[in-house]
GUDOTI-122039 format. One line per 5 residues: their letters; for each residue x, y, z of N, C-alpha, C. Coordinates in nm, 4 decimals, decimal comma, padded with zeros to 6 digits. Example, Ala and Ser with C-alpha at 12.3 -4.5 7.8 and 13.67 -1.06 7.14 Angstrom:
% residues 2
as	01,3190:-00,5690:00,7800:01,2300:-00,4500:00,7800:01,3200:-00,3300:00,7800 ~ 01,2850:-00,2250:00,7080:01,3670:-00,1060:00,7140:01,2900:00,0030:00,7870
***
This chain:
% residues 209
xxxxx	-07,2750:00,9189:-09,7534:-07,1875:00,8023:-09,7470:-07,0477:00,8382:-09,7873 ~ -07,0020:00,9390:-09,8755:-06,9387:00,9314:-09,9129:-06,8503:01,0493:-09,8372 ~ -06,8968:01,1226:-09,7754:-06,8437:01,2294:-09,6383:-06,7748:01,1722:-09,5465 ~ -06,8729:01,0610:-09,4669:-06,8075:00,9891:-09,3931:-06,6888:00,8987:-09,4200 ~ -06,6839:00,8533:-09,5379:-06,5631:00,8155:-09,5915:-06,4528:00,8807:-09,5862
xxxxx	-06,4930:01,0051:-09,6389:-06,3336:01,1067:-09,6379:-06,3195:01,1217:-09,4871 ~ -06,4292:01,1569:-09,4008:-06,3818:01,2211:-09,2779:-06,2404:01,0893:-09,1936 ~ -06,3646:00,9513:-09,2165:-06,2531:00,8382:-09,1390:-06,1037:00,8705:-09,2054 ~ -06,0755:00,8738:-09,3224:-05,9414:00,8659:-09,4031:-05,8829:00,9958:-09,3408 ~ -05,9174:01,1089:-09,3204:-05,8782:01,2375:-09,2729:-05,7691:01,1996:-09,1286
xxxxx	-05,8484:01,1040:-09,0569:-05,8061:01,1040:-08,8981:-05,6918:00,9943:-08,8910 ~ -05,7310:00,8992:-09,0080:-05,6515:00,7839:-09,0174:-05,5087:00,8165:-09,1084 ~ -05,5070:00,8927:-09,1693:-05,3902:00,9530:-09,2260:-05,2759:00,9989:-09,1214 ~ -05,1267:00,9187:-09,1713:-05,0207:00,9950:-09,0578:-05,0465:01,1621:-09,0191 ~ -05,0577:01,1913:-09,1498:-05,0959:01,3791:-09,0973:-05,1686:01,3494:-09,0280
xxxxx	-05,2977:01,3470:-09,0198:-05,3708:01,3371:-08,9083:-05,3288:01,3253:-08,7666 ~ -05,2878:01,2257:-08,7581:-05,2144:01,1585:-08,6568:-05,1271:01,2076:-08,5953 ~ -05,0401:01,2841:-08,6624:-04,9184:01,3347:-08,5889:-04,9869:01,4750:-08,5548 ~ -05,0938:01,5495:-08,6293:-05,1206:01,6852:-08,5898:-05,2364:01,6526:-08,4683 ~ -05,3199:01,5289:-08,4243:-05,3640:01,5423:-08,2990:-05,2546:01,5274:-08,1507
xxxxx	-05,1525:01,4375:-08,2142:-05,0723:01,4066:-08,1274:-04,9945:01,5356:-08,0328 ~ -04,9524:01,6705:-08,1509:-04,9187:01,7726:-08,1209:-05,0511:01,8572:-08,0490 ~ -05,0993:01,8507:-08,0785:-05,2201:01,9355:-08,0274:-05,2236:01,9250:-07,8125 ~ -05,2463:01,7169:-07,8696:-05,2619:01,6771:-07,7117:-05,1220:01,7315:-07,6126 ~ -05,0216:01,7074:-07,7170:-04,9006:01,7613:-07,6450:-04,8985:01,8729:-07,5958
xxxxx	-04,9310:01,9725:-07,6720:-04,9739:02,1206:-07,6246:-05,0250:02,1359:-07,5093 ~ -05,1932:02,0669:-07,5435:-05,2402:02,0817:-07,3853:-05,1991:02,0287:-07,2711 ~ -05,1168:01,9398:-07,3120:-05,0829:01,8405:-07,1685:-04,9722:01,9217:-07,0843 ~ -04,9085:02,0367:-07,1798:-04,7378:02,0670:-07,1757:-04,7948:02,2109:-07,1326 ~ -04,9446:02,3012:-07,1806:-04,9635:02,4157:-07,0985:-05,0213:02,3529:-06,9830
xxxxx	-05,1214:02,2900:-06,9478:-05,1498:02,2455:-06,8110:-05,0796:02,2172:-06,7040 ~ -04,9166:02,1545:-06,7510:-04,8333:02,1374:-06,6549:-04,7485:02,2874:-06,5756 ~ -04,7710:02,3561:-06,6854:-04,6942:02,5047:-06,6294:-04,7925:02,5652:-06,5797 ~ -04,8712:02,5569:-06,6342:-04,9645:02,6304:-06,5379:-04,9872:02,5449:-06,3653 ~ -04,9705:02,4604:-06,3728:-05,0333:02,3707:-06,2207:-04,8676:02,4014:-06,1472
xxxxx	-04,7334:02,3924:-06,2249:-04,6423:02,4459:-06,1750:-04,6042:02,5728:-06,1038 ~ -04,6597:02,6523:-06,1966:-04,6698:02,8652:-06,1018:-04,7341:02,8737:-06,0490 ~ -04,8657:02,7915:-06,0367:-04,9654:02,7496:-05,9175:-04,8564:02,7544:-05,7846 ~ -04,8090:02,6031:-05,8117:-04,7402:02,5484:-05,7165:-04,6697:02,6149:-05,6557 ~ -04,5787:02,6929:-05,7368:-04,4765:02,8038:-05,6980:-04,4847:02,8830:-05,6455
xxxxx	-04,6068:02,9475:-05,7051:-04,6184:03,1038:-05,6219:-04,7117:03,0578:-05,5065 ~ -04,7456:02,9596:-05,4537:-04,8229:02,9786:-05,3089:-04,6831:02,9122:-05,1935 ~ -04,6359:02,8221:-05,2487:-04,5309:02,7686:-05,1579:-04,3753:02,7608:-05,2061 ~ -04,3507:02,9031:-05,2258:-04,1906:02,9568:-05,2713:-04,1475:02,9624:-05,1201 ~ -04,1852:02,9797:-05,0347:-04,0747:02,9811:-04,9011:-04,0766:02,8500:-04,8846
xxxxx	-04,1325:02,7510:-04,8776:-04,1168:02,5945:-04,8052:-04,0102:02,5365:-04,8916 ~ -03,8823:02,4899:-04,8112:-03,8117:02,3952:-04,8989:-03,8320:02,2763:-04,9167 ~ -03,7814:02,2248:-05,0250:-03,8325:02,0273:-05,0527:-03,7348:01,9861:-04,9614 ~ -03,8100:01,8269:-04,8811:-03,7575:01,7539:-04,8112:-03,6713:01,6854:-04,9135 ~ -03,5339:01,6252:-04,8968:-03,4902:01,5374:-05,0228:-03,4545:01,4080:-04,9053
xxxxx	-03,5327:01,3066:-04,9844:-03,4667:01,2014:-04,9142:-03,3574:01,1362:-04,9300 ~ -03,2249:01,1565:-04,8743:-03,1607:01,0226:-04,9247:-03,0318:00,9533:-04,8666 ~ -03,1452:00,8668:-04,7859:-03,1788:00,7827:-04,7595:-03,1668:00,6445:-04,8440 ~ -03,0681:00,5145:-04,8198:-03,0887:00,4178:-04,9451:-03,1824:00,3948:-04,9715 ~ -03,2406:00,3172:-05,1105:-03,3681:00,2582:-05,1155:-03,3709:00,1292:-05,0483
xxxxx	-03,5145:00,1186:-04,9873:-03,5285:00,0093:-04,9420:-03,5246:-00,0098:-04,7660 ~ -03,4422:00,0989:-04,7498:-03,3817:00,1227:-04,6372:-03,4139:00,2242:-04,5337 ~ -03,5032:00,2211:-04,3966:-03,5438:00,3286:-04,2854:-03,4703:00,4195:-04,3380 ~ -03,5334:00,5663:-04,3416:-03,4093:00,6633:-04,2846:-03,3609:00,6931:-04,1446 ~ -03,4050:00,6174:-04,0493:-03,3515:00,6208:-03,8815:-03,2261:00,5434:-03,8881
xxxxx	-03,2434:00,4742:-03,9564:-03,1648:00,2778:-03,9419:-03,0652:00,3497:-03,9139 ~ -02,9528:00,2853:-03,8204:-02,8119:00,3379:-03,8594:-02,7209:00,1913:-03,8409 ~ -02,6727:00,2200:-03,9246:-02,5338:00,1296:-03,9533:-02,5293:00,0197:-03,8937 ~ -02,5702:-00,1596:-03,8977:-02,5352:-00,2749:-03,7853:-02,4088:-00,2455:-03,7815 ~ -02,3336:-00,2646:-03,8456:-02,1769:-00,3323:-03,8315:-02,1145:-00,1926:-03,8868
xxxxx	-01,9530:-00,2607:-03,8541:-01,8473:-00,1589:-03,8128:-01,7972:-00,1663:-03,9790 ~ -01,8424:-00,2323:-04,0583:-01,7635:-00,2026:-04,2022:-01,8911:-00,1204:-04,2802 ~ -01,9580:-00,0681:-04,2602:-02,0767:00,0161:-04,3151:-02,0293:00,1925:-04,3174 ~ -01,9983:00,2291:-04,1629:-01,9243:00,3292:-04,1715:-01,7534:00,3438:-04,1340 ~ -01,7419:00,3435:-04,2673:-01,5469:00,3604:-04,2778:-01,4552:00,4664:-04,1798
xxxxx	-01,5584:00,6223:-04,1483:-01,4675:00,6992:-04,0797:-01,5161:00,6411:-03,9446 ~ -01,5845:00,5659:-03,8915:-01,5986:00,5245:-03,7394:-01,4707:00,4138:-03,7461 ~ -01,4236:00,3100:-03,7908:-01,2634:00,2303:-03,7967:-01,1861:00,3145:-03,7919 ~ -01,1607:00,4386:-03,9203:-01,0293:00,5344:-03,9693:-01,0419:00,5871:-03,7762 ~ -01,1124:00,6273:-03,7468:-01,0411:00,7174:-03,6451:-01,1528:00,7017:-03,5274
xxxxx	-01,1477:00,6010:-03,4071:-01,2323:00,5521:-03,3139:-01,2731:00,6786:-03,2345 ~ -01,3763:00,6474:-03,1719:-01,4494:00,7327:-03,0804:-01,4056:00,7714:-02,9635 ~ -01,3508:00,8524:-02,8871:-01,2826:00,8858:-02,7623:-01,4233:00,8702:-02,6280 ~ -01,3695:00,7546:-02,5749:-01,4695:00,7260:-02,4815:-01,4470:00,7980:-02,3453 ~ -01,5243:00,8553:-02,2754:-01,5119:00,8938:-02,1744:-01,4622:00,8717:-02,0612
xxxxx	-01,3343:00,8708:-01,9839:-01,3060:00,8719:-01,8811:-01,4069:00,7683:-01,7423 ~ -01,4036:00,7147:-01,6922:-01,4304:00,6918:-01,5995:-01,4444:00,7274:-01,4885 ~ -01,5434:00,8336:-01,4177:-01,5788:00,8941:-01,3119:-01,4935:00,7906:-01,1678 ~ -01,4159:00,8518:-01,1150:-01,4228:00,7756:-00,9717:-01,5087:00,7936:-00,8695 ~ -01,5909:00,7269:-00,8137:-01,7320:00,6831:-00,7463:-01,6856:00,6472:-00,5838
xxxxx	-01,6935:00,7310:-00,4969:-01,6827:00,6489:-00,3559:-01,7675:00,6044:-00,3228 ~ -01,7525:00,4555:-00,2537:-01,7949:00,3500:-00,1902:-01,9001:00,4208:-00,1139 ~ -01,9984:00,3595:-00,0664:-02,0550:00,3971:00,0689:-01,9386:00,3660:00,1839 ~ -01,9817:00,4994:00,2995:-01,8113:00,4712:00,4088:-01,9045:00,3474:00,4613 ~ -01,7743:00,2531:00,5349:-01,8128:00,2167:00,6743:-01,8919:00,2583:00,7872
xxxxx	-02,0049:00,1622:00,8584:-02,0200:00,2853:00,9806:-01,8878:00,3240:01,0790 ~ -01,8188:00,2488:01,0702:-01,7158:00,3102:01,1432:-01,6351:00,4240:01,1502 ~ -01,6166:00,4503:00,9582:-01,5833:00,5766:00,9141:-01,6402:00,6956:00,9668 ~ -01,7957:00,6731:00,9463:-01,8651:00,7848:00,9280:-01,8672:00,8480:01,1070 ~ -01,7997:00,7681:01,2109:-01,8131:00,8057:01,3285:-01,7316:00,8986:01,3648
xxxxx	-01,7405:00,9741:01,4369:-01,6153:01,1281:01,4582:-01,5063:01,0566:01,5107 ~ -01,4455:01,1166:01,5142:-01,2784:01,0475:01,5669:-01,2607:01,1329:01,6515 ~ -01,2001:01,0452:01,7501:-01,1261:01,1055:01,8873:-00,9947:01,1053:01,8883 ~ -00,9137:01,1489:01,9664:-00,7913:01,2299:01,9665:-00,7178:01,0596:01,9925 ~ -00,6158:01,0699:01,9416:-00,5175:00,9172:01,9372:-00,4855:00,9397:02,1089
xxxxx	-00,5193:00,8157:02,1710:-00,4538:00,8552:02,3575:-00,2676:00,8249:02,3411 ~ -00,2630:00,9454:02,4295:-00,0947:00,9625:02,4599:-00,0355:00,8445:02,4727 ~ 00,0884:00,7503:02,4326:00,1317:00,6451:02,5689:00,1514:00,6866:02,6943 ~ 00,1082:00,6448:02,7783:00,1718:00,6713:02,9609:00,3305:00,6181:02,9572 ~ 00,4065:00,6716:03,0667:00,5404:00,6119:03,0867:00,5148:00,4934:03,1361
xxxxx	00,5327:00,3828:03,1224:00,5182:00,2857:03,2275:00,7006:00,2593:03,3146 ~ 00,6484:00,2133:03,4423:00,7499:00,2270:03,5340:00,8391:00,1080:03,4491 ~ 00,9458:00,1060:03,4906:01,0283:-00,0101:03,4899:01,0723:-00,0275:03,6074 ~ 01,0687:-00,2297:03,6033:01,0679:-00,2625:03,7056:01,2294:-00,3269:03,6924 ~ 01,3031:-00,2546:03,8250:01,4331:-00,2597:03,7955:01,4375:-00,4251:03,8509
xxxxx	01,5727:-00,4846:03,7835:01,5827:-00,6394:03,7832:01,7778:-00,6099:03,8633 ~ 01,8060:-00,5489:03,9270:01,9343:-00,4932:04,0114:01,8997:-00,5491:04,1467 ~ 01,9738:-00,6071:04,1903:01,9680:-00,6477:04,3570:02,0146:-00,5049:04,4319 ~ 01,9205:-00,5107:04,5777:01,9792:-00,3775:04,6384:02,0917:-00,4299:04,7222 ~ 02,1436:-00,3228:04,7783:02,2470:-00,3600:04,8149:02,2545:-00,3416:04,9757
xxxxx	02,2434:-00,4552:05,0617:02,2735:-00,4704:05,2133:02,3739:-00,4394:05,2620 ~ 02,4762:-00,4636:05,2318:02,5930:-00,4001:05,2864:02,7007:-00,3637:05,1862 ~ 02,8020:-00,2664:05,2553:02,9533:-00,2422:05,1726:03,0591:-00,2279:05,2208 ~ 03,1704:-00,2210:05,2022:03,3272:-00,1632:05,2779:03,4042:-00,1925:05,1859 ~ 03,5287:-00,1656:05,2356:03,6688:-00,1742:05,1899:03,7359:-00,2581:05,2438
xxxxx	03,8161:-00,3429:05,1552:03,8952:-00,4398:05,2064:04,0230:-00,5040:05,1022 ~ 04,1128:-00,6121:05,1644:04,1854:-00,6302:05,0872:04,1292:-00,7560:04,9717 ~ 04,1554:-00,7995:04,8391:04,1245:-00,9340:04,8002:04,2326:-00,9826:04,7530 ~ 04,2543:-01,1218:04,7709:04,3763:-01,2203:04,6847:04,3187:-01,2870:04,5927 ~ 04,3655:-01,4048:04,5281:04,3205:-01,4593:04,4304:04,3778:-01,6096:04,4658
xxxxx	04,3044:-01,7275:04,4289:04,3866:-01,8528:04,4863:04,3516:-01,9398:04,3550 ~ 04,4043:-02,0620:04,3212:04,4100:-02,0869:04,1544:04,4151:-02,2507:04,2139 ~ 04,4000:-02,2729:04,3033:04,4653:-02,4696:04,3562:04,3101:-02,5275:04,3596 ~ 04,3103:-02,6425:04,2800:04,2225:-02,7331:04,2419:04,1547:-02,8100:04,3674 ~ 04,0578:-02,8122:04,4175:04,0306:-02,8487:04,5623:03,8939:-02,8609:04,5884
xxxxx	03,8571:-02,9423:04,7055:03,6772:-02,8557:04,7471:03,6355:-02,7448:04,7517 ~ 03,5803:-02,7031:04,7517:03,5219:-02,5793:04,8473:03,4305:-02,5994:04,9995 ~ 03,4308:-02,5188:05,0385:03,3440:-02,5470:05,1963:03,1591:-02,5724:05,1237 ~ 03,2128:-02,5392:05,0651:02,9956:-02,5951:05,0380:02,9750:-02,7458:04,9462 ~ 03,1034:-02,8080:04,9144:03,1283:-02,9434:04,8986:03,1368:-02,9047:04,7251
xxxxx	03,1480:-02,7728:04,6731:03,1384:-02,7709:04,5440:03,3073:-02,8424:04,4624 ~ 03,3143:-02,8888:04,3553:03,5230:-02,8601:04,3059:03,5153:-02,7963:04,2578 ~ 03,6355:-02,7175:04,3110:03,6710:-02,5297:04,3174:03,7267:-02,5355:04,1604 ~ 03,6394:-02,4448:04,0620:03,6681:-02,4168:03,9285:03,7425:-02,2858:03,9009 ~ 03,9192:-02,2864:03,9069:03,9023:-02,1153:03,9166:03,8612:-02,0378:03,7744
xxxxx	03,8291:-02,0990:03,6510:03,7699:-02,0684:03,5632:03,6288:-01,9727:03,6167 ~ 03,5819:-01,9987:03,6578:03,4447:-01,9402:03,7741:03,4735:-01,8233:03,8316 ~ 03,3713:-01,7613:03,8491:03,3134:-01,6119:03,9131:03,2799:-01,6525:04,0236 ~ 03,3882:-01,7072:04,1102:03,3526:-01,7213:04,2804:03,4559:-01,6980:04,3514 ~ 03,3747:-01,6874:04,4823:03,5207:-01,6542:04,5901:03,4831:-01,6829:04,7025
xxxxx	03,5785:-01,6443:04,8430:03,6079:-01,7276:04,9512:03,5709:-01,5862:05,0358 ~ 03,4938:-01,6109:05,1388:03,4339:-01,5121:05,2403:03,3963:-01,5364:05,3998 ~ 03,4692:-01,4824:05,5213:03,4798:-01,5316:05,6303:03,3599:-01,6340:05,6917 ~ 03,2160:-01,4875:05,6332:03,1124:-01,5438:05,7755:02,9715:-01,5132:05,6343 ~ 03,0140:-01,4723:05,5138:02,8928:-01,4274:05,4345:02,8132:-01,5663:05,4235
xxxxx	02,6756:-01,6259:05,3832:02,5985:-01,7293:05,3508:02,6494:-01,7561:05,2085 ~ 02,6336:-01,8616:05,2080:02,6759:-01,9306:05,0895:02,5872:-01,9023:04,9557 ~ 02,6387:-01,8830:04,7943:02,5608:-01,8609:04,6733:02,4882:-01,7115:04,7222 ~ 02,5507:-01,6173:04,7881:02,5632:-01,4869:04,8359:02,6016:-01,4367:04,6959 ~ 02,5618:-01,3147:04,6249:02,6019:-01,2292:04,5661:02,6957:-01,1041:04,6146
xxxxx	02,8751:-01,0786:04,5851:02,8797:-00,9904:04,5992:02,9361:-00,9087:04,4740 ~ 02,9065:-00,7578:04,4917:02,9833:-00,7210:04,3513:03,1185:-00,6370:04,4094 ~ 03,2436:-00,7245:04,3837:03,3632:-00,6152:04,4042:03,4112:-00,4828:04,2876 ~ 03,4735:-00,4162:04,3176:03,5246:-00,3045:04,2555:03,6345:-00,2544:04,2799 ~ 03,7293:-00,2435:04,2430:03,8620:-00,1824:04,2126:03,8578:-00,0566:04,2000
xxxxx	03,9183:00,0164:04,2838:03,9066:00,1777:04,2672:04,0105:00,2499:04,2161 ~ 04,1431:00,1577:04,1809:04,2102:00,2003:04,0866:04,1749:00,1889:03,9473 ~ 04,1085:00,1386:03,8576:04,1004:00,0948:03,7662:03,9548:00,1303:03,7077 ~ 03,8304:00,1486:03,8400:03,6818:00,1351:03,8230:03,6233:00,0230:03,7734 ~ 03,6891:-00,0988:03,7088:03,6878:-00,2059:03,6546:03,5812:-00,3255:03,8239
xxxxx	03,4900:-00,3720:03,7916:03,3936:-00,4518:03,8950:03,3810:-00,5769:03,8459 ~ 03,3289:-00,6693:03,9041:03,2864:-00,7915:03,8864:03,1930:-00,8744:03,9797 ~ 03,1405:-00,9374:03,9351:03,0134:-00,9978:04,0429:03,0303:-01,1384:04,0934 ~ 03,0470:-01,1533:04,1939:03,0950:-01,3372:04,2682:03,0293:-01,3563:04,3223 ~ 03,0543:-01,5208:04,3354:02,9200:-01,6029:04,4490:02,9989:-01,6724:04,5160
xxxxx	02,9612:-01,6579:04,6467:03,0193:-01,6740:04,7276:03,0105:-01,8131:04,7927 ~ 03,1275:-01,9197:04,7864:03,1116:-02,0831:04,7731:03,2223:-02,1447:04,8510 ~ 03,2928:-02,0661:04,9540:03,3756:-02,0740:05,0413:03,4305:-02,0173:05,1112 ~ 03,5026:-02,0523:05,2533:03,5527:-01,9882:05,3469:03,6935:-01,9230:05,3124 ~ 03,7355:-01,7734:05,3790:03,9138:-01,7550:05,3647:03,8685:-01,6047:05,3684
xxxxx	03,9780:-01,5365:05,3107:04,0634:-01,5854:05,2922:04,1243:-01,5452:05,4717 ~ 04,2242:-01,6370:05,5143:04,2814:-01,5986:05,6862:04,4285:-01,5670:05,6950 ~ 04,4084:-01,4354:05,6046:04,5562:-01,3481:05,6487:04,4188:-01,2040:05,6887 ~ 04,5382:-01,1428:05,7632:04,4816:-01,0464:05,8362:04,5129:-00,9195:05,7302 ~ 04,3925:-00,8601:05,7037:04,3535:-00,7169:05,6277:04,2252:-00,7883:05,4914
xxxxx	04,2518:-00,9248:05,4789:04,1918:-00,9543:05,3499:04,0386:-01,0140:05,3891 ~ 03,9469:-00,9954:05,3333:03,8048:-01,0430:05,3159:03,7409:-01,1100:05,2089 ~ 03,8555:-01,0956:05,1276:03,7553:-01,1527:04,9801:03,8987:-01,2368:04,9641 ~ 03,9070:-01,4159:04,8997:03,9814:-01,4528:04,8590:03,9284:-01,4976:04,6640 ~ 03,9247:-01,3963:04,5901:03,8806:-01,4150:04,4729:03,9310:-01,5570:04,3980
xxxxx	03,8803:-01,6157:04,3126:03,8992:-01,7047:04,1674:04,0072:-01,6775:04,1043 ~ 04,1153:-01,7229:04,0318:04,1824:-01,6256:03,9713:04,1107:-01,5491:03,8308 ~ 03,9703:-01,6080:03,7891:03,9081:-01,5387:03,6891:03,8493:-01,4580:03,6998 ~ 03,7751:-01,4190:03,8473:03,7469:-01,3241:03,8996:03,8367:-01,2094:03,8971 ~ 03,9762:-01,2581:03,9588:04,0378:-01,1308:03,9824:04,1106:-01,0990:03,8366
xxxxx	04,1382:-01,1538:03,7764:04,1671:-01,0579:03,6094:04,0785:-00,9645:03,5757 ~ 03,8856:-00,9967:03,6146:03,8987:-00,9156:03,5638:03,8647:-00,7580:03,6401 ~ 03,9269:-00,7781:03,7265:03,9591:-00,6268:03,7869:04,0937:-00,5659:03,7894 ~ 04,1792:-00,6630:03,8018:04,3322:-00,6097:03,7974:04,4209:-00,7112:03,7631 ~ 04,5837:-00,6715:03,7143:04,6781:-00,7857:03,6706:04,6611:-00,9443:03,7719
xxxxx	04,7135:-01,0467:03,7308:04,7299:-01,1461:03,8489:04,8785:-01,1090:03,8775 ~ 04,9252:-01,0538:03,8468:05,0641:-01,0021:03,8832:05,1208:-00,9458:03,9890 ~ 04,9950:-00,8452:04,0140:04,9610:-00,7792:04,1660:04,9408:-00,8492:04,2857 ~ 04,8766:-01,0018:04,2611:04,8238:-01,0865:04,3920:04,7494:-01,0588:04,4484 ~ 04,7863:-00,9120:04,5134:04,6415:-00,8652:04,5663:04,6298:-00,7302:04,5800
xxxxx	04,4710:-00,6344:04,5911:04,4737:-00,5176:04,5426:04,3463:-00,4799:04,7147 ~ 04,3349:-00,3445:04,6900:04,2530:-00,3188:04,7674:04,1059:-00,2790:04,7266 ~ 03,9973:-00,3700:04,7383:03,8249:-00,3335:04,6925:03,7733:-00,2639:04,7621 ~ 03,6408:-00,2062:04,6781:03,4834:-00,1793:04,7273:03,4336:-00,3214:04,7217 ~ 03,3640:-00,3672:04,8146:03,2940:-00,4463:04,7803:03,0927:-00,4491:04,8073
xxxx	03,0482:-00,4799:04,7685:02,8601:-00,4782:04,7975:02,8255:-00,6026:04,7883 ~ 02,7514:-00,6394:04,9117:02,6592:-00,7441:04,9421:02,5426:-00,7023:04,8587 ~ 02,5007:-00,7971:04,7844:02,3610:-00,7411:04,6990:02,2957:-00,8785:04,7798 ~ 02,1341:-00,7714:04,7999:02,0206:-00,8413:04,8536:01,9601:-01,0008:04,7321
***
C-alpha cells in the first residue's frame, strides 16, 4: 500500500512531469528526422510543386476584370492587324476577257449641197425698199438676191476672187438687166464680199443642189 503511494506521487510531481514530457519530445523529434532522410534520400531529384495561387481561389482562374491585372491597363495589348480577305469574284469576273473591239471610222454624212452649176459673172448690189418678184418685201438687211431665169428660194454661193471672201443667197427675184451682170446682190450680201463703194465687182458663183 504504501509503494503504490509513492509510485502515484513520483508521476504526479512537476519533475515527473516535465521529465516524461522531454522524453516524449525526444521521441517525437527523432522520428521526425528520421521519416525526413527517408524522405530525402529517395526523392532528392523531384522538386516541390509550390502553390501560389490565392486562397480560396482556382489556380486556372484568370483575372474577370481589367482592375485585377494593373500591367494589362499600364500598357494594352497590340492587337493584330486585320488580314484583307477577297470577296468571292463575280461570275463575270472570273470569265476570261476579250480584247476591248477597236472603234470603226464611221462615215460622215456630209450636210453641203452639191453643186449643179458655176461661172463667172458680174454682181451689183440694190438697197430700194420694194416687192420682190416672188411677192416677198425686199429686206436688204437679208442674204438675197436678184437672178435672170434661176427658180426661186434657189441656193447660190457667190465668191469674190479678189478678196476669197463668199457668201450664200437665196434667190427671191428677177435682174439684174444691165448687160455683163447676173447676180443683183442685197446690199448685205454684198458687204460681205467687198466695199459697197465698189458697186460692183466680178464673182464665182455656184448653184448648190
Amino acid at each position: 500500500m504504501a509503494g503504490r503511494h509513492s509510485r502515484t506521487r513520483m508521476f504526479s510531481s512537476p519533475a515527473g512531469i516535465a521529465a516524461a514530457a522531454a522524453v516524449g519530445v525526444a521521441l517525437a523529434v527523432g522520428g521526425t528526422v528520421g521519416a525526413v532522410r527517408l524522405t530525402s534520400g529517395s526523392d532528392a531529384a523531384r522538386p516541390v510543386a509550390v502553390d501560389l495561387s490565392p486562397a480560396g481561389t482556382p489556380s486556372s482562374a484568370a483575372p474577370s476584370s481589367p482592375a485585377a491585372s494593373p500591367s494589362a491597363s499600364a500598357s494594352p495589348s497590340a492587337t493584330a492587324s486585320p488580314r484583307a480577305s477577297r470577296s468571292t469574284q463575280a461570275p463575270s469576273r472570273s470569265k476570261p476577257r476579250t480584247a476591248t473591239p477597236k472603234p470603226t471610222a464611221t462615215k460622215k454624212t456630209s450636210t453641203a449641197r452639191p453643186v449643179v452649176d458655176s461661172g463667172s459673172c458680174g454682181a451689183s448690189f440694190y438697197s430700194e425698199g420694194q416687192l420682190t418678184a416672188n411677192g416677198e418685201y425686199f429686206d436688204p438687211s437679208e442674204l438675197t438676191a436678184a437672178h435672170k431665169t434661176l427658180p426661186f428660194d434657189t441656193k447660190v454661193r457667190v465668191t469674190n476672187p479678189a478678196t476669197g471672201k463668199s457668201v450664200t443667197v437665196r434667190i427671191n427675184d428677177r435682174g439684174p438687166f444691165i448687160e455683163g451682170r447676173c447676180l443683183d446682190l442685197s446690199r448685205a450680201a454684198f458687204a460681205e464680199i467687198a466695199s459697197l463703194d465698189a458697186g460692183h465687182v466680178e464673182v464665182r458663183y455656184e448653184v448648190l443642189g
